[in-house]
Biopython code that builds the backbone (N, CA, C, O; Angstrom):
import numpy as np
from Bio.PDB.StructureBuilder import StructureBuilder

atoms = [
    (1, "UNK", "N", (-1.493, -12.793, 0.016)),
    (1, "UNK", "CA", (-2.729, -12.116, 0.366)),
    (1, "UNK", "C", (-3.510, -11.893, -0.933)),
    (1, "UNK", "O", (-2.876, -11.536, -1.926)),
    (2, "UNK", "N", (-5.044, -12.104, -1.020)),
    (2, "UNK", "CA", (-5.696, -12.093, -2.133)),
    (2, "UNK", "C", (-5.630, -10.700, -2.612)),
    (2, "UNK", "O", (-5.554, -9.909, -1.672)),
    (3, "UNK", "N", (-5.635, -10.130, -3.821)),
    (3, "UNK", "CA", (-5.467, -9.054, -4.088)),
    (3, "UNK", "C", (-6.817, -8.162, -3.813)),
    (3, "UNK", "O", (-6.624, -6.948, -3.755)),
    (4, "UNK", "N", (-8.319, -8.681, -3.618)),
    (4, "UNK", "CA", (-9.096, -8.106, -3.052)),
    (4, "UNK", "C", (-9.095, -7.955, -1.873)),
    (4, "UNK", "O", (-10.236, -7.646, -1.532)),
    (5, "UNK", "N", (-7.968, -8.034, -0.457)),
    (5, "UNK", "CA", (-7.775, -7.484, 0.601)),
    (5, "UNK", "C", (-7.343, -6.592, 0.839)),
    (5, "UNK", "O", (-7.672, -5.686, 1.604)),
    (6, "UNK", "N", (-6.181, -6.810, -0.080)),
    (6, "UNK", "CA", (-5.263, -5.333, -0.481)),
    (6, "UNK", "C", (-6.176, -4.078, -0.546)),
    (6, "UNK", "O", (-6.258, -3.095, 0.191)),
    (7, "UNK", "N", (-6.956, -4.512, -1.889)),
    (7, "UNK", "CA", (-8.284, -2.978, -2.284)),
    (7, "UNK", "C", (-9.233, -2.799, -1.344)),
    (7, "UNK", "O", (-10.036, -1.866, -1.383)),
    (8, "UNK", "N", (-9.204, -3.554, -0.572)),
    (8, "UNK", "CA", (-10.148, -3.106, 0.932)),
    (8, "UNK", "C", (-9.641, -1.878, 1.532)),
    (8, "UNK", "O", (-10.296, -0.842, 1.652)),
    (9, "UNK", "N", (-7.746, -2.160, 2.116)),
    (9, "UNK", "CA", (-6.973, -1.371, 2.459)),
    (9, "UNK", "C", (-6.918, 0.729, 1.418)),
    (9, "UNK", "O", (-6.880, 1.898, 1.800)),
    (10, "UNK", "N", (-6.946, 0.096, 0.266)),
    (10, "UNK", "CA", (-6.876, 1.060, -0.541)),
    (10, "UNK", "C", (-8.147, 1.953, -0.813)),
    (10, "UNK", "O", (-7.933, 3.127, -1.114)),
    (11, "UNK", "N", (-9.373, 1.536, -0.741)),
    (11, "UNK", "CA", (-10.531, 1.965, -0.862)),
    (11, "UNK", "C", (-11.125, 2.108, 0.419)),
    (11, "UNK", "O", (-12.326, 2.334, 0.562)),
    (12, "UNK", "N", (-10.544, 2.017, 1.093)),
    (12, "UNK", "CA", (-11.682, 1.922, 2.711)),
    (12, "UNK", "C", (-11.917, 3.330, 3.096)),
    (12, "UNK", "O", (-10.918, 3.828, 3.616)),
    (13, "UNK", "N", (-12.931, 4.121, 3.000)),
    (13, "UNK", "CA", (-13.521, 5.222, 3.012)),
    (13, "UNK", "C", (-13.825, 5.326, 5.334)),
    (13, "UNK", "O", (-14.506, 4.857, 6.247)),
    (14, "UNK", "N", (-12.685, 6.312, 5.030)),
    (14, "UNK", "CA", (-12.103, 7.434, 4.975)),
    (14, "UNK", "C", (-10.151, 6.915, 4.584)),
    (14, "UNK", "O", (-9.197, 6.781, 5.350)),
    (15, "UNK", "N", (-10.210, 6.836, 3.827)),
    (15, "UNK", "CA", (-8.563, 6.227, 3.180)),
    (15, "UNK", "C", (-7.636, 6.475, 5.204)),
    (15, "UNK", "O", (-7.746, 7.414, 5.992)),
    (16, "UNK", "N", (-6.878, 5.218, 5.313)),
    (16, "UNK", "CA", (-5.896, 5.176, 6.761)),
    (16, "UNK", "C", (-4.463, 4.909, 5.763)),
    (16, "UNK", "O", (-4.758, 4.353, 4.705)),
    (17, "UNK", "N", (-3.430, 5.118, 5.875)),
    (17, "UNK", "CA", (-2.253, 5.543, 5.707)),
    (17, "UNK", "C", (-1.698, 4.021, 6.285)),
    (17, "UNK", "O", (-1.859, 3.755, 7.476)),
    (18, "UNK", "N", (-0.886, 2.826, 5.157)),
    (18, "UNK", "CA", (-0.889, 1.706, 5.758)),
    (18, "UNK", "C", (0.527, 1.129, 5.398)),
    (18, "UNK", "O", (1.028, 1.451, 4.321)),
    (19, "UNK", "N", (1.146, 0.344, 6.201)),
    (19, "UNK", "CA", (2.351, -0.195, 5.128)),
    (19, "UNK", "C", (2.192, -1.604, 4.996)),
    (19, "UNK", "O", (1.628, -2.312, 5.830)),
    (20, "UNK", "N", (2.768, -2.045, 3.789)),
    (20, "UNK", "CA", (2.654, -3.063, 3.324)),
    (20, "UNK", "C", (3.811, -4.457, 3.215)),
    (20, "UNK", "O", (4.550, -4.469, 2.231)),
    (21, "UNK", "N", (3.904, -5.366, 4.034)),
    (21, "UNK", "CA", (4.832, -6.008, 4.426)),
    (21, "UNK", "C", (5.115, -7.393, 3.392)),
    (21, "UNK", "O", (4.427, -8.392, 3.603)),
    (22, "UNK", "N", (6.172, -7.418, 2.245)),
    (22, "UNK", "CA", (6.246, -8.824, 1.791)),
    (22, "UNK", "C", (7.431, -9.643, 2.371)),
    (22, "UNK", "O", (8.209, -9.391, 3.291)),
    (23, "UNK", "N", (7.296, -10.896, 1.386)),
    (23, "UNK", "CA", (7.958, -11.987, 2.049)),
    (23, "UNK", "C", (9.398, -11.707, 1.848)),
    (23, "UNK", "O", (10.129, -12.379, 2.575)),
    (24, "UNK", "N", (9.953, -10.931, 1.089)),
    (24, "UNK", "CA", (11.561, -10.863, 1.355)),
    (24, "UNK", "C", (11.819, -9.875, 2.432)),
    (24, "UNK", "O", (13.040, -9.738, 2.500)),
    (25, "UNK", "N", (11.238, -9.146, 3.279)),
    (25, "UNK", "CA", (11.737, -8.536, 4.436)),
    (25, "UNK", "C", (11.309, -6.640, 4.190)),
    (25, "UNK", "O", (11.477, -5.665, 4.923)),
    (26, "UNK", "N", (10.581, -6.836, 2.508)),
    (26, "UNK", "CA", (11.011, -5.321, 2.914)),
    (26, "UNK", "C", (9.242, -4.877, 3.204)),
    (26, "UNK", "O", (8.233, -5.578, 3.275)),
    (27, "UNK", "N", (9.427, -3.634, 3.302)),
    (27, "UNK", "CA", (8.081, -2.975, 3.621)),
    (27, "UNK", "C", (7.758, -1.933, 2.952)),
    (27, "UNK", "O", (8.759, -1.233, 2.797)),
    (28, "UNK", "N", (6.651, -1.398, 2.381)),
    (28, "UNK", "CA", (6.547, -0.302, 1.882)),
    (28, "UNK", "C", (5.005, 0.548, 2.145)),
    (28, "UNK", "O", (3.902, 0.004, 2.092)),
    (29, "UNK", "N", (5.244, 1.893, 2.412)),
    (29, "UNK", "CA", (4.218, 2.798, 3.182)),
    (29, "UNK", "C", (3.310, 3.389, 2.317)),
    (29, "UNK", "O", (3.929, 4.293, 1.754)),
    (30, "UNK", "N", (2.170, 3.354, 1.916)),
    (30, "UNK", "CA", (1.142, 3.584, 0.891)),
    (30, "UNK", "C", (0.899, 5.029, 1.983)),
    (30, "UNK", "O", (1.244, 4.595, 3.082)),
    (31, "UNK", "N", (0.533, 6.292, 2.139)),
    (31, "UNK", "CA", (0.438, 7.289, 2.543)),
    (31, "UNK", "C", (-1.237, 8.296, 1.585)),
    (31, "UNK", "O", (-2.056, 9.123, 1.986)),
    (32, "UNK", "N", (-1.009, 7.615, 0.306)),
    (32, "UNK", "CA", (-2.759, 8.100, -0.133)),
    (32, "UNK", "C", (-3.136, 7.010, -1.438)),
    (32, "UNK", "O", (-2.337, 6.416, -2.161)),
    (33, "UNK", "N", (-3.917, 6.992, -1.451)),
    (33, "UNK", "CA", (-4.716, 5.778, -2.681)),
    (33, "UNK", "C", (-4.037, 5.868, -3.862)),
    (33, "UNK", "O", (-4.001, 4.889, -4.607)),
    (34, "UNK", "N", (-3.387, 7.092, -4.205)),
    (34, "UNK", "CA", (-2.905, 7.174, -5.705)),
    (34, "UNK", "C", (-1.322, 6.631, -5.699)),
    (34, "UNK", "O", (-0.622, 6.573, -6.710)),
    (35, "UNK", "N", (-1.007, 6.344, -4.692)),
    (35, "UNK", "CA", (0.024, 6.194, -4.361)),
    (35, "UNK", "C", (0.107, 4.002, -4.531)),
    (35, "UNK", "O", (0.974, 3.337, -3.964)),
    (36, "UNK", "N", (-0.710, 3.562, -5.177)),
    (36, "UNK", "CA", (-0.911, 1.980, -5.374)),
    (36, "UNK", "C", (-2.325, 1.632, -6.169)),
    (36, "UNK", "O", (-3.488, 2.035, -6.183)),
    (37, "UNK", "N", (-1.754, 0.938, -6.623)),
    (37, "UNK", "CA", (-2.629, 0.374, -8.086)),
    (37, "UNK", "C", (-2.687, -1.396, -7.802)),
    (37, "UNK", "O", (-1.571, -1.893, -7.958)),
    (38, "UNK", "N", (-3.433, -2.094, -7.540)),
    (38, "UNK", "CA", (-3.961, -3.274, -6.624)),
    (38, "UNK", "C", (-4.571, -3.604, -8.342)),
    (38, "UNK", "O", (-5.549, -3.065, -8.860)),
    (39, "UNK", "N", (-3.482, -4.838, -9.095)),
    (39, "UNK", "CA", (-4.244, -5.779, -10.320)),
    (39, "UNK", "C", (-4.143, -7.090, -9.778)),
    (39, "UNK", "O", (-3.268, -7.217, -8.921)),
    (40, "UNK", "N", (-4.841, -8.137, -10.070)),
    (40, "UNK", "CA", (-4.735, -9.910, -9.907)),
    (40, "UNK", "C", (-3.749, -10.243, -9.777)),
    (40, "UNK", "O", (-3.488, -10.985, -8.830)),
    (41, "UNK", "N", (-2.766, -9.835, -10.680)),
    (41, "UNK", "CA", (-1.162, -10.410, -10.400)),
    (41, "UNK", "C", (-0.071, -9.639, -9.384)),
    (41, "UNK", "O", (0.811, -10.057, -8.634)),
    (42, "UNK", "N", (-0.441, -8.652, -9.643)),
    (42, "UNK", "CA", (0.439, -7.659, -9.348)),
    (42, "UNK", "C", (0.070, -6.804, -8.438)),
    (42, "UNK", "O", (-1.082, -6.998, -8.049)),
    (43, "UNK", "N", (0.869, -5.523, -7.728)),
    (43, "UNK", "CA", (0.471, -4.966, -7.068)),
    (43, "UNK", "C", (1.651, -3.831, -7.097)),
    (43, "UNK", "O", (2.807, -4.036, -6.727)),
    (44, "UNK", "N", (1.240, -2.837, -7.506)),
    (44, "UNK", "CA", (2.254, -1.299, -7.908)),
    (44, "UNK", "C", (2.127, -0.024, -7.256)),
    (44, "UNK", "O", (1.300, 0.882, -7.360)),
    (45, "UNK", "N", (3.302, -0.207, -6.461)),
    (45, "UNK", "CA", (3.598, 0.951, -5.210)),
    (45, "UNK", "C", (4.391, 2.239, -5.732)),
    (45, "UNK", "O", (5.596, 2.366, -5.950)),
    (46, "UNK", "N", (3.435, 3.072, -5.854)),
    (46, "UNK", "CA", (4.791, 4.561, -5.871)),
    (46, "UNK", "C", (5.864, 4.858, -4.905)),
    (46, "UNK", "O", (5.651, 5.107, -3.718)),
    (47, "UNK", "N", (6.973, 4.825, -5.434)),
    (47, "UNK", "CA", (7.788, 5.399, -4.441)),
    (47, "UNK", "C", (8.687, 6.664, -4.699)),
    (47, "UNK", "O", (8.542, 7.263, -5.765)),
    (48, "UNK", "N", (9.913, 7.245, -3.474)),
    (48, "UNK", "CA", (10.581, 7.907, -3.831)),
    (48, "UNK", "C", (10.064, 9.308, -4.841)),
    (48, "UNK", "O", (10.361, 9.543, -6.013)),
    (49, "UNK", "N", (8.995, 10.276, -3.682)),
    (49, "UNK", "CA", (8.661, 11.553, -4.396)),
    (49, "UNK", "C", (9.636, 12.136, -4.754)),
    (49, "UNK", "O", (10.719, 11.915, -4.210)),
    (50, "UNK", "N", (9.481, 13.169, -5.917)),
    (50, "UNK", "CA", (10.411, 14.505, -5.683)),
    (50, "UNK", "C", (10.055, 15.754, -4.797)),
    (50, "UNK", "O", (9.539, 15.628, -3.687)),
    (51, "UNK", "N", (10.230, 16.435, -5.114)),
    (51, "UNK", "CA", (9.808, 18.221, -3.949)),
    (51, "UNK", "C", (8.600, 18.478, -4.705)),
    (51, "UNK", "O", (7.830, 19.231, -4.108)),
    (52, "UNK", "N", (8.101, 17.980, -6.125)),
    (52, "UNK", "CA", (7.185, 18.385, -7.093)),
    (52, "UNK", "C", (5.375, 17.308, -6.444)),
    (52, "UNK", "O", (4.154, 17.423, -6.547)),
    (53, "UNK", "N", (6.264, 16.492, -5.899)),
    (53, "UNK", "CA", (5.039, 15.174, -5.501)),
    (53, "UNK", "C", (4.905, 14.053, -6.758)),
    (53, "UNK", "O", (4.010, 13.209, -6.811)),
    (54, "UNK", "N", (5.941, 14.212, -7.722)),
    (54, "UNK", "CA", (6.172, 12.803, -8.301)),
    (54, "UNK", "C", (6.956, 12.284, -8.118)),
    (54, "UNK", "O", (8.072, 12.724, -7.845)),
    (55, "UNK", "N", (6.530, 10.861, -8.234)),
    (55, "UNK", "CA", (7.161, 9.602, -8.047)),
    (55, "UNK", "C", (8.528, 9.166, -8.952)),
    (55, "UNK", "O", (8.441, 9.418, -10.154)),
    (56, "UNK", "N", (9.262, 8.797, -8.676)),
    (56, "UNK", "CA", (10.706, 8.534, -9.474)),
    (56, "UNK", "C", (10.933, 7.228, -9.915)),
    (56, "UNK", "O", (11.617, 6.878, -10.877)),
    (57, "UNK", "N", (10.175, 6.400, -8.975)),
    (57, "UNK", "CA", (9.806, 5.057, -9.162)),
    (57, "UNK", "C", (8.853, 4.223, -8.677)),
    (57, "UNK", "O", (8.117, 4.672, -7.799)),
    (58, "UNK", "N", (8.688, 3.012, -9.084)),
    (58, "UNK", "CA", (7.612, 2.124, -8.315)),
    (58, "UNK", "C", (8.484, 0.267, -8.553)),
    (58, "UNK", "O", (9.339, -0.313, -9.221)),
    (59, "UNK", "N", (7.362, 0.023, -7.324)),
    (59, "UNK", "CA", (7.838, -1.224, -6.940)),
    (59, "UNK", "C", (6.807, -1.653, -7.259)),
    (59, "UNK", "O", (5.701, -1.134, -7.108)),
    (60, "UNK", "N", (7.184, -3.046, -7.921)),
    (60, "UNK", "CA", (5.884, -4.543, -8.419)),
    (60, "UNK", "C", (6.196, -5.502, -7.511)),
    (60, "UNK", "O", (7.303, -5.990, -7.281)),
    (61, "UNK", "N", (4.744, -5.829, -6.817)),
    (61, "UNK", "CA", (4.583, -7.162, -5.974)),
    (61, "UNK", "C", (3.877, -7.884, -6.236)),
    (61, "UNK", "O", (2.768, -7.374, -6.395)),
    (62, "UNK", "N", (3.906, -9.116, -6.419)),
    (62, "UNK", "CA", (2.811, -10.403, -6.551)),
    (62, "UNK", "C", (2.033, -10.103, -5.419)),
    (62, "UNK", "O", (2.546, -9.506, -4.473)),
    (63, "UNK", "N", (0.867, -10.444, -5.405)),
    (63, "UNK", "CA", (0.015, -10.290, -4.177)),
    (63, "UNK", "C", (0.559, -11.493, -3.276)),
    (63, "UNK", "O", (0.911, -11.210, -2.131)),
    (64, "UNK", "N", (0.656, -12.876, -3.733)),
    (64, "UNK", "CA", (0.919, -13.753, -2.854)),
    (64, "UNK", "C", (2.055, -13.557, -2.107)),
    (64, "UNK", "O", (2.339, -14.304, -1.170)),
    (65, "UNK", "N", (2.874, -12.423, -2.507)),
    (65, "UNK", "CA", (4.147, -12.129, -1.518)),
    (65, "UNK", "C", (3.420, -11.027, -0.603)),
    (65, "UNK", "O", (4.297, -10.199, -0.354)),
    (66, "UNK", "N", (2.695, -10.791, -0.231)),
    (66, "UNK", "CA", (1.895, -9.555, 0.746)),
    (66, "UNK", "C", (2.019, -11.027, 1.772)),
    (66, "UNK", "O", (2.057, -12.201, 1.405)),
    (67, "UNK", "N", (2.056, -10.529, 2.984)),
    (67, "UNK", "CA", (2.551, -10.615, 4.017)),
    (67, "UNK", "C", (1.565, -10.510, 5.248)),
    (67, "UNK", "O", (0.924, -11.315, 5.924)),
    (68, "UNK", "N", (1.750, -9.074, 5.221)),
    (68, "UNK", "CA", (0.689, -8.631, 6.228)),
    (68, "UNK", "C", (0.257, -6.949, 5.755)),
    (68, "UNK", "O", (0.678, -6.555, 4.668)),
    (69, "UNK", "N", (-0.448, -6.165, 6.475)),
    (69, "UNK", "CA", (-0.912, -4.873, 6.100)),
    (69, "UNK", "C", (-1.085, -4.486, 7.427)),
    (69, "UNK", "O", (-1.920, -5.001, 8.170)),
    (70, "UNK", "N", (-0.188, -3.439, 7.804)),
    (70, "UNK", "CA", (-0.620, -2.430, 9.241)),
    (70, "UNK", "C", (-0.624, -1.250, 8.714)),
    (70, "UNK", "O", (0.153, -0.779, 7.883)),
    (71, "UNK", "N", (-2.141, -0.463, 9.570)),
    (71, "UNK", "CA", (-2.128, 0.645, 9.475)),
    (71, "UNK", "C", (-0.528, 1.468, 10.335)),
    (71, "UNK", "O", (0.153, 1.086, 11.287)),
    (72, "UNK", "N", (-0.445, 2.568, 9.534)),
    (72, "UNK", "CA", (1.008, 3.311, 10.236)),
    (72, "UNK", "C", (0.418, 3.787, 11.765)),
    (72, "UNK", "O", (-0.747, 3.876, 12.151)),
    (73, "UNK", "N", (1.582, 4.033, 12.410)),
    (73, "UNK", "CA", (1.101, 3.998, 13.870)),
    (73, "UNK", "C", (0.418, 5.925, 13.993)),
    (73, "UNK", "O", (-0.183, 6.433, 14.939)),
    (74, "UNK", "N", (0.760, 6.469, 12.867)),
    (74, "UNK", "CA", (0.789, 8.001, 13.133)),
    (74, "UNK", "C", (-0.853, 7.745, 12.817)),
    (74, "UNK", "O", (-1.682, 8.561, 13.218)),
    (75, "UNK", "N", (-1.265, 6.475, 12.022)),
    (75, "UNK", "CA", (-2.891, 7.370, 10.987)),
    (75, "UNK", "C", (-3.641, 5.908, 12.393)),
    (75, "UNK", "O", (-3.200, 4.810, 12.734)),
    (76, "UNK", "N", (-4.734, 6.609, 12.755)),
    (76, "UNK", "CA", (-5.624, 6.032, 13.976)),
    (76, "UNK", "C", (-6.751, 5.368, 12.569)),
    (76, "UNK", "O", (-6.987, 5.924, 11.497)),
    (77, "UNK", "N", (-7.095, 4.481, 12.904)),
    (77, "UNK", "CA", (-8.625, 3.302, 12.182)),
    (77, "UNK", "C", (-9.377, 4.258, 13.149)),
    (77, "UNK", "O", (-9.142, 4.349, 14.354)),
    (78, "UNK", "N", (-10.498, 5.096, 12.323)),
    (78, "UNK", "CA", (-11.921, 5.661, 13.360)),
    (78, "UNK", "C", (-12.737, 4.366, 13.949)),
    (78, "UNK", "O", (-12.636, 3.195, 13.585)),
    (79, "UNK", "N", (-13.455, 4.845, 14.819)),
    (79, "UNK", "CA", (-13.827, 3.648, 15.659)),
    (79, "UNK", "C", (-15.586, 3.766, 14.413)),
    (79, "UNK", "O", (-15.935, 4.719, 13.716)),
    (80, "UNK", "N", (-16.315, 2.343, 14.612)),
    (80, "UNK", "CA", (-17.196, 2.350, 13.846)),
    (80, "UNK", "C", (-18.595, 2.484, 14.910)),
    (80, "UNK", "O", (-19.730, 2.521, 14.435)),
]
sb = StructureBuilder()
sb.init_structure("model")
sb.init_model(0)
sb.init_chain("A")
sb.init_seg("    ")
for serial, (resi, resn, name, xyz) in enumerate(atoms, 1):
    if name == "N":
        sb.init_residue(resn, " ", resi, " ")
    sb.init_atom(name, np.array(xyz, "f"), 0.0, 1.0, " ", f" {name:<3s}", serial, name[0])
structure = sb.get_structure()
């Protein structure tokens, strides 16, 4: 997936809560914008908060391993 689809997902005003599906099987749930950093090559997911709301780690994805992008079933797309 081009990495300017991704920042569609990430910037789309009113921010929707989305997970992000690559090609080895796993998935990972972006929940607010600061939570992923969308570069040309790459693509850097926070994960694993503490009780404080930081992150313990992050995951690096090539964009061309993006997959697909669904919004989570809890956050509704407003109608336009």
């Amino acid at each position: 997936m081009p990495p300017q689809e991704v920042r569609k997902f990430v910037f789309d005003e009113p921010f929707v809560p989305f997970r992000l599906h690559v090609t080895n099987g796993s998935s990972y749930e972006v929940l607010r914008p600061s939570e992923i950093q969308v570069f040309p090559l790459q693509v850097s997911i926070a994960i694993d908060p503490d009780d404080s709301g930081l992150y313990r780690s992050s995951v690096r994805v090539a964009p061309n391993h993006i997959t697909r992008i669904e919004f989570l079933p809890s956050a509704r797309k407003p109608r336009a």
